[in-house]
N, C-alpha and C positions, 0 to 999 in steps of 0.2 A: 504493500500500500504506500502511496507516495503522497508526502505531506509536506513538499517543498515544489513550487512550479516557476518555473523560470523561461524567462524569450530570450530569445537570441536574434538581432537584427544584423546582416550580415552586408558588407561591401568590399570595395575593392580593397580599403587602407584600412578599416575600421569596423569594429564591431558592438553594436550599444546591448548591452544587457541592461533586463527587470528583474526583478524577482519579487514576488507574490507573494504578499503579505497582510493579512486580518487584522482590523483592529478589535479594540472589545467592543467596539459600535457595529460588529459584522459590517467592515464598510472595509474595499479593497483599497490598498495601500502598496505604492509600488519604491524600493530605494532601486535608482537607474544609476546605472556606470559608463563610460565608455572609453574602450579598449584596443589597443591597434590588433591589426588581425595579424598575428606575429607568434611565432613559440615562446617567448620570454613573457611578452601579454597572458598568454593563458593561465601561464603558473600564476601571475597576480590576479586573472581572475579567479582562479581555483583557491585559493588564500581569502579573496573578497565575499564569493559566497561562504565559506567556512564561516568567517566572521557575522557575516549579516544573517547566517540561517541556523548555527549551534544547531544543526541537524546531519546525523550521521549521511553521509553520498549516495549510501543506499534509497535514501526516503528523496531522495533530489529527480525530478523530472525535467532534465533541461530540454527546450524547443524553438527547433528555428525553420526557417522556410530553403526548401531546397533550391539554393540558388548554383548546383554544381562545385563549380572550381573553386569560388572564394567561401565553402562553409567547410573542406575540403580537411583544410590543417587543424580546426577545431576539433573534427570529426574525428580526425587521427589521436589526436591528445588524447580525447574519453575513452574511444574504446581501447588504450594502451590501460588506462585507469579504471576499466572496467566499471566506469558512470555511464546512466541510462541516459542517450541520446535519441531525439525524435526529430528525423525531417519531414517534414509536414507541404503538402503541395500549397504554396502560394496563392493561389484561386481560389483553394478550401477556403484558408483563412480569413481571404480576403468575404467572401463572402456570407461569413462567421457571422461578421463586424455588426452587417446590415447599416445603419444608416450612419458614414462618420463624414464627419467635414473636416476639413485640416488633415496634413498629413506633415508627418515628421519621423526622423529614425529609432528618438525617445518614445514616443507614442504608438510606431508600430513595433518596438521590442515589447513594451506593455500591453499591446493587442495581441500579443503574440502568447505573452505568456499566460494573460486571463483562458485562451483558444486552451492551454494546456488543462488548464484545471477545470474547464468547464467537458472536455472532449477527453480526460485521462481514460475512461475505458476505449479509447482509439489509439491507444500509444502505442507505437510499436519501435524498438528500439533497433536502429539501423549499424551494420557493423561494416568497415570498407571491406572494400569487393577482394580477388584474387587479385596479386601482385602483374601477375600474366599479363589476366584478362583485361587488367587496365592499362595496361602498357600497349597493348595489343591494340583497346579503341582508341587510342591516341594516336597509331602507327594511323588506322584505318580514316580517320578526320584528316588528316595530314594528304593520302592519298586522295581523297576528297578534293583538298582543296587546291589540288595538285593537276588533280583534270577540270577541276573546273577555270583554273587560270589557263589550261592548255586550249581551254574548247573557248574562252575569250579572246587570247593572242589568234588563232587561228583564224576564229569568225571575222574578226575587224581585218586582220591582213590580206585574207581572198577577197573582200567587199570592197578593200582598199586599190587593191589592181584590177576586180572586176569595173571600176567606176572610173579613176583617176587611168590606171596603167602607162605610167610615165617615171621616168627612171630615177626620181624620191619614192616612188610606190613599189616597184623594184628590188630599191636598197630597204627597205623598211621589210619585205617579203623575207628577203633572203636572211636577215637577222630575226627575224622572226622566227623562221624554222630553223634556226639553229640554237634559238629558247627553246623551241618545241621538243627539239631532239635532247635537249640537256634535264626538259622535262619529264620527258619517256623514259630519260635513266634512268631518273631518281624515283621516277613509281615503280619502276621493275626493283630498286634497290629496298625500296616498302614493303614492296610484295615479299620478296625475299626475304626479309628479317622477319615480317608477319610467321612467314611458313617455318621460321627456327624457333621462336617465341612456342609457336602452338605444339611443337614437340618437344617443349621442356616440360609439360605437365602432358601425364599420359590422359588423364580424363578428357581433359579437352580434346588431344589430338582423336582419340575414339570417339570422342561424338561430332568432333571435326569429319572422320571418313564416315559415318554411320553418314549424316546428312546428305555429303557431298554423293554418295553412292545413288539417291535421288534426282533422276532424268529431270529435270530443268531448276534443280537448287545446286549452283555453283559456289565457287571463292567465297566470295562479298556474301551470298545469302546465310552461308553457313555461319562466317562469324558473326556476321550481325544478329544471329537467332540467336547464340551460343552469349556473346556480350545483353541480350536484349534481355534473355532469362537467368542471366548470369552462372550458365553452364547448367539450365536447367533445375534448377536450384531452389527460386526465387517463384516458380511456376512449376506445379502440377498438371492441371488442368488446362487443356487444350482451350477450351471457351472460355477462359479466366482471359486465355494470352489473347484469343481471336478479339474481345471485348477490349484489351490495353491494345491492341493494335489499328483499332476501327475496321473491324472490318464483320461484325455483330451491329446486324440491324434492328432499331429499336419502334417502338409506337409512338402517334404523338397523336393525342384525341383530348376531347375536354368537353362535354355536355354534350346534346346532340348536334351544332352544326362545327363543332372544330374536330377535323381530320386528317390527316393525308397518311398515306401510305409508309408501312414502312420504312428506314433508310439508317447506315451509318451513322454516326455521331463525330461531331468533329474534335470531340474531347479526347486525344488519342496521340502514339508514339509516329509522328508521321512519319520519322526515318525507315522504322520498321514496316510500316508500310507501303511504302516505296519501295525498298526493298524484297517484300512479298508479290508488291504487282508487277517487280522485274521477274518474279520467279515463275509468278503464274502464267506470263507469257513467252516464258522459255517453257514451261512446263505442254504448255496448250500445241506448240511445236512437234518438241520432242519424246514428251511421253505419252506411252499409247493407250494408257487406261483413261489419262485425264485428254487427254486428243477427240477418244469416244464422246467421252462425257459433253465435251465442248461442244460438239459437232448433233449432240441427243437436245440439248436445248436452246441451239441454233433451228434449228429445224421445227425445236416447238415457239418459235414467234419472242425465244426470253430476250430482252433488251441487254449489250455487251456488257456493260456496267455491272448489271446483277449478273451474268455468269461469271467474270472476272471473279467479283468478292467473293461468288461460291467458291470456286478452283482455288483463290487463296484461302481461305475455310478449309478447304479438302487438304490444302499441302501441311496448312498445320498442323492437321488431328497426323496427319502421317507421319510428318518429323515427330512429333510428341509419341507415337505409338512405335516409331523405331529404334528411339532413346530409350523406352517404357520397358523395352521388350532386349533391347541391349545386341540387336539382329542391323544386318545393312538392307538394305531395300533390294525386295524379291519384286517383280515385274508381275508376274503370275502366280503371286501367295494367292496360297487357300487357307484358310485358318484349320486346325486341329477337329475341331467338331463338324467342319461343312468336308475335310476328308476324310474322315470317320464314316460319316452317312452315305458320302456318296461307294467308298470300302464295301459296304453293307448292300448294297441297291446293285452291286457288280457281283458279288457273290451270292443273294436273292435270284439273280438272272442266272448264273450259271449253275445254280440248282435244279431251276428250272428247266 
């Protein structure tokens, strides 16, 4: 039971703590600090609350909004100290609040931390990820941003010669693709460290081949499933992930004239899902079971959009069932009990 609650507001240089405090008037009471977001910082904040809470760390519920990179060093600090750490989606919080005017860093670490004590049976205490796995999505951001400068230099420089084609359009081409070529190394040299990373932990690389064994889930799809569940980990259920991915279509009605039709929600991992609509349409290509499929409700009038999000639906219940099952992808599995029966119905016949 936690009887200490504390916010954490987070930035780039700075960090504003509250900590949540009752008076004997049941009236909340907040003493506010602010703290650079630095390792020396924390131990003064960890000295601070001591002092201001005379409550053993156990009873401490600290909460902050997951802002990624800058909550990052705090995160590390707790769970070395094994204090309960909450990152809390910013959206939530935000709309915890319901109606505030003014905003400030003081004011949203004390909005933050009231969110804790009002929301503690939602705590759940976040530990950082695998050393790998995050070195790994850092490798794969980098590549990112790596084609996507290559596919800007490119675009302006053929548009540049297709329009102007005069010999500053020329000189401008030919250094261009000689960026371009500097750039293609250095993603093969990505790629390459990725693929020695994922064989320093065997778990990963095993469900690195397990996925990639899957006709149209490649490279990119596999670790981004792997980083997205965090090696499967983080996610059981298949329709927990399809629902964090957007790609679980919901209702939206309300008395009798508000309706429309089902459809995705935009509350969702869109990386991952990009990712999955790259998969599905390599999948719709080259594999034949989901090719069928494609092709069964093409033909019944389904509009592209909803067979897509099927076919992504379909790839995940698969990756999730080939991890589940610890098997690389059979093309023509038959499950145990449907060749069982049909066993039985061959040997019925040749009784006969």
């Amino acid at each position: 039971m936690k009887s200490t609650f504390i916010g954490v507001d987070f930035s780039k240089q700075t960090i504003d703590v509250a900590i949540l405090k009752q008076s004997k008037k049941s009236q909340k009471e907040f003493a506010c600090l602010k703290f650079s977001n630095d390792e020396e910082s924390y131990k003064k904040l960890f000295q601070w609350i001591k002092e201001q809470t005379h409550t053993p760390q156990e009873q401490w519920l600290i909460c902050g909004e997951n802002t990624g990179l800058y909550s990052l060093g705090l995160q590390r600090f707790l769970n070395l100290r094994h204090i309960f750490f909450w990152l809390e989606n910013p959206l939530q919080i935000k709309r915890a609040q319901g109606m505030v005017r003014g905003k400030n860093d003081k004011m949203d670490a004390c909005q933050i931390a009231l969110y804790a004590y009002r929301f503690q049976d939602k705590a759940c205490n976040v530990e950082l990820r695998n050393d790998i796995l995050d070195m790994i999505r850092d490798l794969l951001v980098l590549r990112e941003r790596l084609i996507k400068n290559k596919k800007q230099l490119l675009t302006a420089s053929k548009e540049l010669v297709r329009v102007k084609n005069n010999q500053t359009s020329a000189f401008i081409d030919e250094h261009t693709n000689k960026l371009i070529k500097c750039i293609i190394d250095e993603i093969k040299e990505t790629e390459k460290k990725i693929l020695e990373l994922i064989k320093e932990d065997e778990q990963i690389e095993e469900n690195f081949d397990r996925l990639c064994s899957i006709k149209g889930v490649g490279f990119v799809n596999a670790i981004w499933m792997i980083i997205g569940t965090n090696n499967f980990i983080d996610f059981n259920d298949p329709r927990k992930f399809g629902c964090y991915a957007g790609c679980v279509p919901f209702n939206y009605e309300s008395g009798t004239s508000v309706y429309r039709p089902d459809r995705v929600s935009a509350f969702a991992n869109r990386r991952i899902k990009t990712i999955l609509t790259c998969a599905a349409a390599s999948a719709i290509r080259y594999n034949e079971n989901i090719k069928a499929y494609y092709w069964k409700k093409k033909t019944e009038g389904k509009p592209w959009r909803l067979i897509v999000n099927n076919v992504r639906n379909k790839l995940i219940h698969l990756m999730f069932a080939i991890i589940r099952s610890q098997r690389t992808y059979q093309e023509n599995y038959v499950p145990a009990f449907n060749q069982k029966n049909a066993d039985s119905t061959r040997l019925n016949l040749a009784q006969s």
